[in-house]
SEFI-825508 format. One record per residue (C-alpha): chain; x, y negated, z; residue in one letter. Coordinates in nm, 2 decimals. Example, Ala and Ser with C-alpha at 12.3 -4.5 7.8 and 13.67 -1.06 7.14 Angstrom:
// residues 2
(site 'A',(1.23,0.45,0.78),'A'),
(site 'A',(1.37,0.11,0.71),'S'),
// end
This chain:
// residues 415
(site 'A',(-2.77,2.40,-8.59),'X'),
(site 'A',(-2.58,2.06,-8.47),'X'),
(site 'A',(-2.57,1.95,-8.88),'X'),
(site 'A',(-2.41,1.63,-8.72),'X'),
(site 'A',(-2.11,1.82,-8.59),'X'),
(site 'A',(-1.80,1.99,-8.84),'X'),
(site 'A',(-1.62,2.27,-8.67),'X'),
(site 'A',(-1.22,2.34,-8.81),'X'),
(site 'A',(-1.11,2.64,-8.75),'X'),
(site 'A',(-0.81,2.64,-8.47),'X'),
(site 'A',(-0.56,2.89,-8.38),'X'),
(site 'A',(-0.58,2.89,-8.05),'X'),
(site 'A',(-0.22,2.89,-7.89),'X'),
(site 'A',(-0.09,3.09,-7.58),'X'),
(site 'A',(-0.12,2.93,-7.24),'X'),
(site 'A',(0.24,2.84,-7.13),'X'),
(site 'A',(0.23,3.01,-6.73),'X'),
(site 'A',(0.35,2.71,-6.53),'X'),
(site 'A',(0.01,2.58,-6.71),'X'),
(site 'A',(-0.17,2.81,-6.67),'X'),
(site 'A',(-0.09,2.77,-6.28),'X'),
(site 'A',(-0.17,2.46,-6.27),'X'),
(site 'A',(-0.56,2.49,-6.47),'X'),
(site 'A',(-0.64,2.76,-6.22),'X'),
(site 'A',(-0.53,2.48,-5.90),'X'),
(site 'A',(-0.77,2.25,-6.06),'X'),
(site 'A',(-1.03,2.53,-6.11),'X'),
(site 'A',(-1.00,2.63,-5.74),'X'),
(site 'A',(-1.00,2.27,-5.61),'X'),
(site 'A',(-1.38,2.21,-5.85),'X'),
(site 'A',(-1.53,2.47,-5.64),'X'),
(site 'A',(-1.41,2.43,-5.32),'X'),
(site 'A',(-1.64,2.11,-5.24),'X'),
(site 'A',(-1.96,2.14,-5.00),'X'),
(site 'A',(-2.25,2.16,-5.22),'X'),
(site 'A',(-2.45,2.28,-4.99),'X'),
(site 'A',(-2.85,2.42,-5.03),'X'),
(site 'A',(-3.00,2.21,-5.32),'X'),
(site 'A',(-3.36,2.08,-5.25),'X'),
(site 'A',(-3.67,2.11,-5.45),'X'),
(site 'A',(-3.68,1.75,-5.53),'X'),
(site 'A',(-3.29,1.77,-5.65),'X'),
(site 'A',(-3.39,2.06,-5.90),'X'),
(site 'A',(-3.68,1.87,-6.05),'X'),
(site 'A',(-3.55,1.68,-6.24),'X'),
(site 'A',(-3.32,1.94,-6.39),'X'),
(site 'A',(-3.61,2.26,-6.40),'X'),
(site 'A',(-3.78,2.32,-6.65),'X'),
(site 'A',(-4.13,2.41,-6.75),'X'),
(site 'A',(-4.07,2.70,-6.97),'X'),
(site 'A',(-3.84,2.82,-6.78),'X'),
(site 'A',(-4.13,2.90,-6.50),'X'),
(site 'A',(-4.37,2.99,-6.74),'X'),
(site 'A',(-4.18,3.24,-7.00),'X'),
(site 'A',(-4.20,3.54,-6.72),'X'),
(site 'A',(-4.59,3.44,-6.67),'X'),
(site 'A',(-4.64,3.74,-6.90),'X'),
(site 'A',(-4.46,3.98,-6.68),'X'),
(site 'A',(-4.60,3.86,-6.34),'X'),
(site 'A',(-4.79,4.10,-6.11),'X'),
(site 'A',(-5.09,3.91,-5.97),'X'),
(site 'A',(-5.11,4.02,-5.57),'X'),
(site 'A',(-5.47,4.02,-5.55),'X'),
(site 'A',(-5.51,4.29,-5.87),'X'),
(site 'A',(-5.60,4.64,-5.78),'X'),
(site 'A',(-5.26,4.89,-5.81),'X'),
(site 'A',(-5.49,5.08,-6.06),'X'),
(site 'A',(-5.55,4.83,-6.29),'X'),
(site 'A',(-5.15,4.77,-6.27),'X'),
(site 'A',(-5.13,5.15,-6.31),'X'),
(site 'A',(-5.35,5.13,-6.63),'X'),
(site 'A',(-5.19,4.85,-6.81),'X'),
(site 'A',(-4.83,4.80,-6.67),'X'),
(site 'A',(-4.68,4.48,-6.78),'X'),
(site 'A',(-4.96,4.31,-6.94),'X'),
(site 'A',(-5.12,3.99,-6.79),'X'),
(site 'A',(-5.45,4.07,-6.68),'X'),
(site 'A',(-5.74,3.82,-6.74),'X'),
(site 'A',(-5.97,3.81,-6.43),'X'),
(site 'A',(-6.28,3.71,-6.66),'X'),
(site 'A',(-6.28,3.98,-6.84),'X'),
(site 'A',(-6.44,4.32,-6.76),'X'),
(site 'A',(-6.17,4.59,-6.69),'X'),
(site 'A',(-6.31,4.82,-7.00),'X'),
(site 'A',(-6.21,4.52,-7.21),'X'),
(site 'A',(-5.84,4.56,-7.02),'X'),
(site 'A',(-5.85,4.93,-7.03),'X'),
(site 'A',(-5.83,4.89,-7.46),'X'),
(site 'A',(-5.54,4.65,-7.44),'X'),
(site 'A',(-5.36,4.91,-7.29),'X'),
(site 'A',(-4.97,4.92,-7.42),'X'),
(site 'A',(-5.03,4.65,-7.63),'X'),
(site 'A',(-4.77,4.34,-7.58),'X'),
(site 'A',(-4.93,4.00,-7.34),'X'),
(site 'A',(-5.10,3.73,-7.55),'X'),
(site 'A',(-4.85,3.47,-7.70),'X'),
(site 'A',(-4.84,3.17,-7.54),'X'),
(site 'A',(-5.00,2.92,-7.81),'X'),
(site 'A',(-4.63,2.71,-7.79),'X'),
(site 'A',(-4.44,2.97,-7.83),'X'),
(site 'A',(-4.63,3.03,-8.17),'X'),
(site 'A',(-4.60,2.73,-8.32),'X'),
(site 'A',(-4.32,2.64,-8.57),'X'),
(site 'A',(-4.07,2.44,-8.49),'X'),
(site 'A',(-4.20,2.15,-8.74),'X'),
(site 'A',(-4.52,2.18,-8.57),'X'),
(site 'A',(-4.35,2.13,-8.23),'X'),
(site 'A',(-4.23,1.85,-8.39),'X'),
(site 'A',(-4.58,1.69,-8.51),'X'),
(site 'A',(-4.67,1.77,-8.19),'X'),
(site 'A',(-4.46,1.59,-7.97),'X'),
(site 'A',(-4.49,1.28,-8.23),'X'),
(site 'A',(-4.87,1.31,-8.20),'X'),
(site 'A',(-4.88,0.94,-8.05),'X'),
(site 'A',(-4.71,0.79,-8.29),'X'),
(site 'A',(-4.88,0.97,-8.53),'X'),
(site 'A',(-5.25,0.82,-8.37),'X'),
(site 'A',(-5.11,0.47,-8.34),'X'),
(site 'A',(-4.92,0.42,-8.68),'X'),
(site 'A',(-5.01,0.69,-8.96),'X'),
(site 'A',(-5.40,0.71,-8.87),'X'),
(site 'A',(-5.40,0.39,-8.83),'X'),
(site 'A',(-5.24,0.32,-9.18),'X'),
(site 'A',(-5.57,0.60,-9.32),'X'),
(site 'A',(-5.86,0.45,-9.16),'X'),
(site 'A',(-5.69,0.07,-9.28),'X'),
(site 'A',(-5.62,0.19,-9.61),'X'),
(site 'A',(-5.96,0.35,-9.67),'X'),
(site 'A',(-6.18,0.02,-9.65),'X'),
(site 'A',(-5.93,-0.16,-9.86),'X'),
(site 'A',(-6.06,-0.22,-10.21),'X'),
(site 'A',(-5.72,-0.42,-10.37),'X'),
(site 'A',(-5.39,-0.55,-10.21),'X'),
(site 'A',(-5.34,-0.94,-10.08),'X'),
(site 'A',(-5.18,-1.13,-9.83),'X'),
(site 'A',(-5.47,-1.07,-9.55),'X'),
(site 'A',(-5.38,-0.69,-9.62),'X'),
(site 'A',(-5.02,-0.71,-9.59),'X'),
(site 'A',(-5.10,-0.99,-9.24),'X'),
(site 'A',(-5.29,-0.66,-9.12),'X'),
(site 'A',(-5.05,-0.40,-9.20),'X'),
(site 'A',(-4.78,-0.63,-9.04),'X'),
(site 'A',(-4.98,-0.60,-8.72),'X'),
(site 'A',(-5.00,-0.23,-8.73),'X'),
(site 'A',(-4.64,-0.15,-8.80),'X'),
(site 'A',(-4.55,-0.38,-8.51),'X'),
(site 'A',(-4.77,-0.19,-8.31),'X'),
(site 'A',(-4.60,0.12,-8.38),'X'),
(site 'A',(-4.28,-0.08,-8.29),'X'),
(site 'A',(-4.08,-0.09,-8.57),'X'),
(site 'A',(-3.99,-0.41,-8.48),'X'),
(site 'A',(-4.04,-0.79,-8.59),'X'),
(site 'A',(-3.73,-0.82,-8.82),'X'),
(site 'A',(-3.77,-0.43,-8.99),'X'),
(site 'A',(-4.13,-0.50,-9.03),'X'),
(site 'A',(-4.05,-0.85,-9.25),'X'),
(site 'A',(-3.77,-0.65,-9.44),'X'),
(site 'A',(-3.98,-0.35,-9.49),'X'),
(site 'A',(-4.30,-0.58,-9.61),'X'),
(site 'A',(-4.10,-0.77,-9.86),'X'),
(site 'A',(-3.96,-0.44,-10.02),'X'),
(site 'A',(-4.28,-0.33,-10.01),'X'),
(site 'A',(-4.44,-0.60,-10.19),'X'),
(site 'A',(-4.17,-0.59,-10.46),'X'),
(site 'A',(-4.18,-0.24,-10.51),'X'),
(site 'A',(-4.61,-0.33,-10.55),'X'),
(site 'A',(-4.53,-0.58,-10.84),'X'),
(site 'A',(-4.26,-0.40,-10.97),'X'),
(site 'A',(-4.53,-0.06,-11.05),'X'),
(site 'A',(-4.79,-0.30,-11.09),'X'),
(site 'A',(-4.96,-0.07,-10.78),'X'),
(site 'A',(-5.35,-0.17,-10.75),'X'),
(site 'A',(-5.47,0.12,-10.51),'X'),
(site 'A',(-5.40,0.05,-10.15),'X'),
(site 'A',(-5.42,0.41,-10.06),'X'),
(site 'A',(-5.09,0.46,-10.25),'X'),
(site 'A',(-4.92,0.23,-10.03),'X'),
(site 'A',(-4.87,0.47,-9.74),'X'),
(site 'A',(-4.63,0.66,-9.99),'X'),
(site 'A',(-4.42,0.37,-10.06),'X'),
(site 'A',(-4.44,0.27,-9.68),'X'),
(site 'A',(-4.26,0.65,-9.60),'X'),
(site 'A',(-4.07,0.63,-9.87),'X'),
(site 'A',(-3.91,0.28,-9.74),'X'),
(site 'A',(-3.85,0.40,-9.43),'X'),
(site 'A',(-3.72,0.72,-9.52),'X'),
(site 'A',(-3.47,0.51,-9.66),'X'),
(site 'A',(-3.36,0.31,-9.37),'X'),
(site 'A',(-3.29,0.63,-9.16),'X'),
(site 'A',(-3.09,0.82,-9.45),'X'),
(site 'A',(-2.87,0.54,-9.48),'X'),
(site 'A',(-2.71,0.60,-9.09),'X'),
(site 'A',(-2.74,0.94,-9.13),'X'),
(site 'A',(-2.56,0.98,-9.44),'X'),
(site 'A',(-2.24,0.91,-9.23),'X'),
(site 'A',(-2.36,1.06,-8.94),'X'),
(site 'A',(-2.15,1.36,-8.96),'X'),
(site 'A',(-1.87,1.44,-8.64),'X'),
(site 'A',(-1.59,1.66,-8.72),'X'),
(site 'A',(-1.37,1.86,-8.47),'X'),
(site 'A',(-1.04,1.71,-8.40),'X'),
(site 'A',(-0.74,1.90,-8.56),'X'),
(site 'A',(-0.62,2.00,-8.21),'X'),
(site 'A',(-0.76,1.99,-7.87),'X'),
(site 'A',(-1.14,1.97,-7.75),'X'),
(site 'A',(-1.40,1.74,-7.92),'X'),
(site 'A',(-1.49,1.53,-7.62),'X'),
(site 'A',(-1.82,1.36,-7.59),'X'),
(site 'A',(-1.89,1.06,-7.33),'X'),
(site 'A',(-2.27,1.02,-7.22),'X'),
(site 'A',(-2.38,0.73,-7.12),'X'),
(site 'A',(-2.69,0.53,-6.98),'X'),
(site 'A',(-2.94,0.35,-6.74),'X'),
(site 'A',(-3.07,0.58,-6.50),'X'),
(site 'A',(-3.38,0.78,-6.53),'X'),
(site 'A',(-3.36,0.82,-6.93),'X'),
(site 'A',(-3.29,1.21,-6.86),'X'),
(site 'A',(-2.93,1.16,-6.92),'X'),
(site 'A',(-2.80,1.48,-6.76),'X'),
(site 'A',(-3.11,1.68,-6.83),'X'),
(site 'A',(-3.01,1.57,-7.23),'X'),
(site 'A',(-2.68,1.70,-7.18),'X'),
(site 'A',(-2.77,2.05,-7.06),'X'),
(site 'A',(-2.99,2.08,-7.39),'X'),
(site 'A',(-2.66,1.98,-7.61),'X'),
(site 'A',(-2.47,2.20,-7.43),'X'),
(site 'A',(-2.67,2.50,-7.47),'X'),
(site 'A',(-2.69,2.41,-7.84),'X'),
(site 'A',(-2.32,2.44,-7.88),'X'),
(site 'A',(-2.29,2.76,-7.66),'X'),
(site 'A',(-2.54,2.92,-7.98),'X'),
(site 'A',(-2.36,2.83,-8.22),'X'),
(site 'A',(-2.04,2.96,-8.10),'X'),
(site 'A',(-1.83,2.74,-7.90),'X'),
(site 'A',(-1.69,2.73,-7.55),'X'),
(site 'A',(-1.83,2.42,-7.33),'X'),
(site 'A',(-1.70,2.25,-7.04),'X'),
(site 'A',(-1.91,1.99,-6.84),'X'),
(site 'A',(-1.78,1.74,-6.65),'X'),
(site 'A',(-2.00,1.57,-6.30),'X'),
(site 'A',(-1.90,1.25,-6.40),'X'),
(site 'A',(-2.18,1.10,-6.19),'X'),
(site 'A',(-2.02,1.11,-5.85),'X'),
(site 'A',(-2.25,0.79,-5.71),'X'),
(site 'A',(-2.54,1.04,-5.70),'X'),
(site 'A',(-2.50,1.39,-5.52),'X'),
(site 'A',(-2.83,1.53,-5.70),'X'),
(site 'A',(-2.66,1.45,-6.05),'X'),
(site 'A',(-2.34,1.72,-5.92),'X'),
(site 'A',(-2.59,1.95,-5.80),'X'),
(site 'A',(-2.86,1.88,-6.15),'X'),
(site 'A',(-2.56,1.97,-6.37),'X'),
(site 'A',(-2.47,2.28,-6.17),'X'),
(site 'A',(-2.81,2.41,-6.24),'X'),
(site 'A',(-2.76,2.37,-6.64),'X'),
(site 'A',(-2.39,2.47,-6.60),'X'),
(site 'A',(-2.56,2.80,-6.47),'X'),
(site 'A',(-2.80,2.83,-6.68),'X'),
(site 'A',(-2.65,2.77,-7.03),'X'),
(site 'A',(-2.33,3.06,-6.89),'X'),
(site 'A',(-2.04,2.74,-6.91),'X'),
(site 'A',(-1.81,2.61,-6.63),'X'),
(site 'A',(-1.85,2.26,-6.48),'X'),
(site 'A',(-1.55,2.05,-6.32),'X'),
(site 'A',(-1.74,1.84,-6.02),'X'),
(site 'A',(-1.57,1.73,-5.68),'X'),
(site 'A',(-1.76,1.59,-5.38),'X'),
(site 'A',(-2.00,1.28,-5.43),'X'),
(site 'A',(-1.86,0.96,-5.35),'X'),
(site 'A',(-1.51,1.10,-5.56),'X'),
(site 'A',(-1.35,0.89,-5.82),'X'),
(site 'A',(-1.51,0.98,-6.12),'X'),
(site 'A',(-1.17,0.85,-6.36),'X'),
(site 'A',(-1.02,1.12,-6.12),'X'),
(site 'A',(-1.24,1.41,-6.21),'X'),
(site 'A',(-1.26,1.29,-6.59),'X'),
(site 'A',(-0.91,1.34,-6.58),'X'),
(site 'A',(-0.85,1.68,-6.39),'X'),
(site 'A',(-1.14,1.79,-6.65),'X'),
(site 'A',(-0.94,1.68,-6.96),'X'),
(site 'A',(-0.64,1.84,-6.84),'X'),
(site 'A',(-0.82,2.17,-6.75),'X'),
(site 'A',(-1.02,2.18,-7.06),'X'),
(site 'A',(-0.73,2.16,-7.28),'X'),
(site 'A',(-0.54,2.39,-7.09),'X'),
(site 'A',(-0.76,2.67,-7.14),'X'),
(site 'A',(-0.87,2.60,-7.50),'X'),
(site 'A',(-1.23,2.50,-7.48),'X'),
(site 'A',(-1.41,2.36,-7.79),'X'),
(site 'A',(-1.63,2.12,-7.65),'X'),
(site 'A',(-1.60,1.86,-7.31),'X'),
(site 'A',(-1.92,1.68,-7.23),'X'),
(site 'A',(-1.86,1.40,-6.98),'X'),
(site 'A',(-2.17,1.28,-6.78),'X'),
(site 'A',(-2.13,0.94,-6.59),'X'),
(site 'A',(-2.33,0.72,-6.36),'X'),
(site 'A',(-2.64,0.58,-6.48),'X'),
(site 'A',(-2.64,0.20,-6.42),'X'),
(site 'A',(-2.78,-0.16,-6.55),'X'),
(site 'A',(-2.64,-0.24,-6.87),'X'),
(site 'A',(-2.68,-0.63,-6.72),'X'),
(site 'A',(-2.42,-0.46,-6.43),'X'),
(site 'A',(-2.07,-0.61,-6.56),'X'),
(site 'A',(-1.88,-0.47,-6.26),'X'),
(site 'A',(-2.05,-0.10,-6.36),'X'),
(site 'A',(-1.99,-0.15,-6.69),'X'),
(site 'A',(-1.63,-0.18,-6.60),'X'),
(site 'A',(-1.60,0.18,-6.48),'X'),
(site 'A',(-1.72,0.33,-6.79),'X'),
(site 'A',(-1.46,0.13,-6.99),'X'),
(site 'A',(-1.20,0.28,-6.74),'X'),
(site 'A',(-1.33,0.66,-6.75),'X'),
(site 'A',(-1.26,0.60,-7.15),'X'),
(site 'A',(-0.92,0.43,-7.15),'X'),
(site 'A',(-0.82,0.74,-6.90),'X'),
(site 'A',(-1.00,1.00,-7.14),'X'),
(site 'A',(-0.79,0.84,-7.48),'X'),
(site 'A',(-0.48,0.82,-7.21),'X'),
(site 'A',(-0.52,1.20,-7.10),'X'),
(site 'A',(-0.59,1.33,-7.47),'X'),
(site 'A',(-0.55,1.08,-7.81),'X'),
(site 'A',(-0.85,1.00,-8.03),'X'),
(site 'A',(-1.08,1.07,-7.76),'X'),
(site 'A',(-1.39,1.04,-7.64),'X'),
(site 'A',(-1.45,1.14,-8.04),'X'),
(site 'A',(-1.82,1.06,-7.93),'X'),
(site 'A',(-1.98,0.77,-7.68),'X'),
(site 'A',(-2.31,0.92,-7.70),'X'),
(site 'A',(-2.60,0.65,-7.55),'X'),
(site 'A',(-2.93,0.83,-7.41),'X'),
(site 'A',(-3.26,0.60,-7.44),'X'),
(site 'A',(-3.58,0.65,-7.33),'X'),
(site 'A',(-3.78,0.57,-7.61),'X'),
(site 'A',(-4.10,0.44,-7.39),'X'),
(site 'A',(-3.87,0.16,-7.31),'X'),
(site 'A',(-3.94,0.00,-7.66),'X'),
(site 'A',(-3.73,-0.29,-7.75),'X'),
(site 'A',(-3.57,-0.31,-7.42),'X'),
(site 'A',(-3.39,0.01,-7.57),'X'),
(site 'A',(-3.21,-0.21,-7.84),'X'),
(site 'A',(-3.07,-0.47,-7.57),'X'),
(site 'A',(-2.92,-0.15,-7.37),'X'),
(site 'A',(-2.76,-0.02,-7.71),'X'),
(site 'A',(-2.63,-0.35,-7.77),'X'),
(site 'A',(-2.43,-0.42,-7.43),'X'),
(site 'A',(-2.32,-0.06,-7.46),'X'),
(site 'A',(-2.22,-0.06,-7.74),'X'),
(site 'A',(-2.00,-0.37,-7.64),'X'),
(site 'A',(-1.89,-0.21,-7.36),'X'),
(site 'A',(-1.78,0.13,-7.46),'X'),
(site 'A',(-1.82,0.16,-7.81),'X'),
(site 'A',(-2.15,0.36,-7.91),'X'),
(site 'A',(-2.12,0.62,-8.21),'X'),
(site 'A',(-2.45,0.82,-8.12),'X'),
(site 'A',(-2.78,0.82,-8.02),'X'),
(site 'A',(-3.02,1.05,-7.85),'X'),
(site 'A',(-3.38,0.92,-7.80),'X'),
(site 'A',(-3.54,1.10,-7.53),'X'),
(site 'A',(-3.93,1.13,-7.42),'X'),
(site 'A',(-4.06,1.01,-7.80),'X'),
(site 'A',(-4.35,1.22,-7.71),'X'),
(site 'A',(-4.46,1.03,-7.42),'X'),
(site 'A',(-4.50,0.71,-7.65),'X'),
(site 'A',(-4.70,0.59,-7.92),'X'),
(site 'A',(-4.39,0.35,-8.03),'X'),
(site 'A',(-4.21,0.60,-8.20),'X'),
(site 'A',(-4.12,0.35,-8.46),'X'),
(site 'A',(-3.86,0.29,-8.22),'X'),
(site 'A',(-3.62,0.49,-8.40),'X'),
(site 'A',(-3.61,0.35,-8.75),'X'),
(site 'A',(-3.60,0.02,-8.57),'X'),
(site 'A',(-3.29,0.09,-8.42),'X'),
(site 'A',(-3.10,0.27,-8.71),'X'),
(site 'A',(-3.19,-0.05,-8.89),'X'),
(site 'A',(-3.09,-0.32,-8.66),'X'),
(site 'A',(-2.82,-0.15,-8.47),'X'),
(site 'A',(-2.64,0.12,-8.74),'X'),
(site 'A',(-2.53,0.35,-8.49),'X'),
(site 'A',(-2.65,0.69,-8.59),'X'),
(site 'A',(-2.97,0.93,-8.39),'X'),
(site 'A',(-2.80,1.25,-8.32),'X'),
(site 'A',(-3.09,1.35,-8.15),'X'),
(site 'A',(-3.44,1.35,-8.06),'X'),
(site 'A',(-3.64,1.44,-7.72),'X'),
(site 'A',(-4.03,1.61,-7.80),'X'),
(site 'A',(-4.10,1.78,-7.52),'X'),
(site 'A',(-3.96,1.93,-7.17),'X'),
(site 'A',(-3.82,2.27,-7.35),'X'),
(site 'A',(-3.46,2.29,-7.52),'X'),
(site 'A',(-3.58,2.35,-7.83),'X'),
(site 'A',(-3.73,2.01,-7.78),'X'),
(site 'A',(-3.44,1.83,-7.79),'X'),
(site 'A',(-3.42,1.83,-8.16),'X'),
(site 'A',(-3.12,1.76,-8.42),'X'),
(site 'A',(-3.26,1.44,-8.57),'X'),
(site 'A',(-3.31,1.49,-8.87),'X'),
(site 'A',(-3.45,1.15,-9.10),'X'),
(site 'A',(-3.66,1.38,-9.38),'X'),
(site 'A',(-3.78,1.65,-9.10),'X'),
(site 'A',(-3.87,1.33,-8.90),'X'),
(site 'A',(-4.08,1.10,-9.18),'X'),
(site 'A',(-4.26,1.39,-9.27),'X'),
(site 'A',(-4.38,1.51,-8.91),'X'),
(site 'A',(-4.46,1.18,-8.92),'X'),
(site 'A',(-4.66,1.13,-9.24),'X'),
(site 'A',(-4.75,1.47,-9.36),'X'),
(site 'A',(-5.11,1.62,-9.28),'X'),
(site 'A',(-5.05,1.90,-9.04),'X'),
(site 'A',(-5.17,2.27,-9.05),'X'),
(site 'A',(-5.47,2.19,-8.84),'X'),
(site 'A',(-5.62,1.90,-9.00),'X'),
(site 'A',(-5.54,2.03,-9.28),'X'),
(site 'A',(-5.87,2.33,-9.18),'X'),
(site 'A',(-6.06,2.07,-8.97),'X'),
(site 'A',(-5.95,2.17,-8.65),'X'),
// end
């Protein structure tokens, strides 16, 4: 778990009192402002479908007869069948769910079941009614990989390495060129995550600044990372950041409660350089291993916007040196190649050193991904499949290629 990140061992040192004092008046003064009751529409965003549907199993349906709960306590009940059928299940545990059962590579495949439709079957039904390799095959397969959007410029290179590596093995089978193609790509994503790796600073908190547009699931993103870190062991303190939007506050609350860590927030419309800064001062004060920093979604075209995230970071290196050690960009992935233009002015901006690609399995354009370690080399620390936490995976460039390419369990029978 989190491959990307190095932990040092620290010796944690006692508080001095007068600071100690002074983290618990910060502490006090985060929860002292009016939250108030949060509204369904506030919590969608940051609910979860699993998080409904893991107690389905345990549920007592109102309009089931007490004897039939009697009979089989704890055990969803299926209306269609007859209750002798019921009566034999007796004591034995609730049907898996069929998610729940699948691997976590198969997750994986799942979620990249789009791209998988739009490139790799794509690249099998193509290959199959090709009898020898020529220009009008590599003009078709051009087409396809662009589809996929790998991009103009990483098709061309990819193409050209393609067709050397074709004369170089004197390759005549066009089948065998979906092999070179993964391997080639493979290639492109190993070489950003080779040096991918983020190690713990020798003293203080590793601090990580998330940033992006609005509505790429930003703070949703940051929940998942921070239960991630709270399994493998460290302490986690979130910071609200995002005090232009009250449902943001009130979104990271909900994750802040559900992953068991503390969250500095003050009231919306606060100056969020001002609650960066009582957060950095509180979080090294009390020894925590890990600060996440959410901030306001905005344009990346907005200069005067722009401005305040280069401020939050000039007052996070002023409050503690060498950090943020991570500027962590969230992208949708459906956004394509408008994805690339926000990494760029961000990464102008603020200095990007990560990636996370949210909602790849919501597009067929998953190619998206080795088009941006290619054009941009900033490395993907992780990757959005699905709605669940386990969803938000480590990216992982092998893991990723073969989900990609490999036949999965299922069509490996037929199914």
């Amino acid at each position: 778990m989190l491959g990307w990140f190095r932990k040092k061992k620290k010796t944690k040192e006692p508080v001095p009192e007068e600071q100690q004092e002074y983290s618990e008046e910060i502490a006090a003064g985060a929860d002292e402002e009016a939250a108030g009751p949060v509204s369904d529409d506030d919590k969608g965003d940051a609910r979860e479908p699993e998080v409904e549907s893991e107690t389905a199993g345990d549920a007592v349906d109102e309009a089931r007869p007490p004897e039939v709960e009697t009979e089989i306590p704890g055990d969803f009940v299926d209306e269609a069948r007859p209750p002798e059928v019921e009566a034999k299940a007796a004591g034995n545990a609730p049907p898996a769910r069929p998610e729940k059962n699948k691997s976590l590579f198969a997750r994986l495949q799942a979620g990249l079941s789009k791209t998988r439709t739009t490139l790799v079957y794509r690249l099998d039904t193509f290959f199959l009614g090709k009898k020898e390799i020529d220009q009008e095959l590599f003009d078709d397969l051009e087409e396809i990989l662009i589809t996929a959007d790998l991009g103009v410029g990483t098709v061309q290179d990819l193409l050209d390495e393609v067709r050397i590596e074709v004369k170089r093995s004197d390759l005549k089978d066009p089948r065998k060129l979906k092999g070179v193609l993964s391997d080639k790509i493979r290639g492109y994503l190993l070489e950003q995550e080779r040096t991918a790796e983020l190690i713990m600073p020798e003293s203080g908190p590793l601090v990580i600044m998330v940033v992006g547009v609005n509505g790429v699931g930003k703070t949703t993103s940051i929940g998942k990372i921070a239960a991630k870190f709270v399994n493998a062991g460290s302490s986690v303190l979130l910071v609200a950041g995002d005090t232009f939007r009250a449902a943001a506050i009130d979104q990271l609350k909900i994750w802040g409660d559900r992953c068991g860590v503390e969250v500095v927030a003050q009231k919306p419309g606060s100056d969020p350089s001002s609650v960066v800064f009582d957060a950095i001062e509180l979080g090294t004060a009390r020894n925590y291993d890990v600060i996440i920093v959410d901030t306001a979604g905005r344009l990346h075209t907005q200069v005067n916007l722009m401005e305040e995230l280069k401020k939050i970071k000039r007052v996070i290196g002023k409050k503690l040196e060498g950090a943020p050690h991570e500027v962590m960009l969230v992208l949708d992935a459906t956004t394509g190649q408008n994805g690339i233009s926000q990494a760029r002015m961000f990464n102008e901006a603020v200095g990007v050193t990560g990636l996370t690609l949210t909602k790849l399995d919501g597009t067929a354009k998953g190619g998206i991904v080795v088009n941006i370690c290619r054009q941009l080399n900033i490395p993907v620390r992780f990757i959005g499949v699905g709605e669940q936490v386990d969803d938000l995976r480590e990216f992982d460039a092998n893991e990723f290629i073969d989900a990609l390419f490999k036949q999965s369990s299922d069509e490996a029978s037929g199914n």
